[in-house]
C-alpha positions, -999 to 999 in steps of 0.1 A, spaced: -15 -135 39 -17 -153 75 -13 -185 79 -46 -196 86 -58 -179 49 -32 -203 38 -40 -233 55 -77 -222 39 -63 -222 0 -42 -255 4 -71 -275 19 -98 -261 -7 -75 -272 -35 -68 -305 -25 -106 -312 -15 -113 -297 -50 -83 -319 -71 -101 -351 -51 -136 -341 -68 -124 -332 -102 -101 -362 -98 -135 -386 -94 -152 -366 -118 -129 -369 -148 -117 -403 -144 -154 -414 -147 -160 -395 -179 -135 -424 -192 -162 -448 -195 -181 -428 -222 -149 -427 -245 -127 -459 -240 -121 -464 -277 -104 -433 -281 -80 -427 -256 -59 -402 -268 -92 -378 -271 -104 -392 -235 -70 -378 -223 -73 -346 -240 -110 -343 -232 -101 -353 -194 -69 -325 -191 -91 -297 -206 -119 -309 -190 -102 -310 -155 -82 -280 -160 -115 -257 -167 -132 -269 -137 -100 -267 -114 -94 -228 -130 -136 -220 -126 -137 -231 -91 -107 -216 -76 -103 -180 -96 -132 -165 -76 -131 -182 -44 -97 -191 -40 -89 -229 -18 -105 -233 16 -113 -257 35 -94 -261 68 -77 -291 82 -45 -291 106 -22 -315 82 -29 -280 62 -14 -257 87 15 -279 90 22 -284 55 23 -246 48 38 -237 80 68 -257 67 65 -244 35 68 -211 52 92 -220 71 114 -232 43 110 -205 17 121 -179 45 152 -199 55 145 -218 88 141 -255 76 114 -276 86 95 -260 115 56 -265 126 34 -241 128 37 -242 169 73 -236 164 85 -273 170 101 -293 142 79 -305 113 83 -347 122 51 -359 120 47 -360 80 73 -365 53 89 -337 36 80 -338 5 48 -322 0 61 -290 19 93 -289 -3 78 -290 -34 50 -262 -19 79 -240 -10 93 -246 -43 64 -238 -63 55 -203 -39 97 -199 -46 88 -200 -82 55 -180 -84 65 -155 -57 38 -162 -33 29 -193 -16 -9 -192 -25 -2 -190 -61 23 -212 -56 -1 -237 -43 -27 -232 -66 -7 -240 -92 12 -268 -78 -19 -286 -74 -31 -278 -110 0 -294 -119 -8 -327 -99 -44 -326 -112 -28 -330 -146 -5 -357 -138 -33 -377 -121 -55 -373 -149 -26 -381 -173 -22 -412 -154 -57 -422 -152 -64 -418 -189 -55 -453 -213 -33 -428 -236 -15 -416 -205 -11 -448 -187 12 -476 -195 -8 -506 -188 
């Protein structure tokens, strides 16, 4: 996989963790009074959608922080640091986000998957965090 196709998966996931995001947090209005069910309701509930929408047509939606991020990625997980997609060092953005994509494409064996999961994983933090049972406060 080029890098374009996977500039194309990382920005289709985040676009679609942003909707689902908006989507499921809203649903908490309908069951405030149980919030250990809203949470449940709101991690299956996200989890489904995230799963139906990407297993057929994977994550696209282009954007140039994308290329970076997963040039770096690239970059990382085949040994040459932090490099750009245009072959100068990745400084424009922090690290982070390209680490932990290069970790998770490490992990899964392939930077797509790796993605797509990563971001499954985030959706469920978010929506942990944005429930009253998962929240603190």
């Amino acid at each position: 996989m080029d890098l374009i196709q996977l500039q194309a998966v990382y920005d289709r996931s985040l676009l679609v963790l942003t909707g689902l995001t908006a989507l499921v947090i809203g649903a908490g209005f309908l069951l405030r009074s149980r919030p250990r069910l809203l949470m449940v309701l709101h991690l299956v509930l996200g989890a489904s959608i995230y799963v139906l929408i990407t297993r057929e047509s994977g994550l696209s939606f282009p954007s140039n922080d994308a290329v970076s991020y997963l040039a770096a990625a690239s970059s990382l997980l085949e040994g040459r640091g932090l490099v750009d997609h245009d072959g100068s060092a990745y400084v424009l953005w922090p690290p982070l986000h390209p680490a932990l994509l290069a970790l998770a494409g490490a992990v899964r064996g392939d930077l797509e998957a790796g993605a797509w999961w990563l971001h499954l994983v985030v959706l469920s933090g978010v929506i942990l965090l944005g429930t009253p049972a998962g929240s603190s406060g």
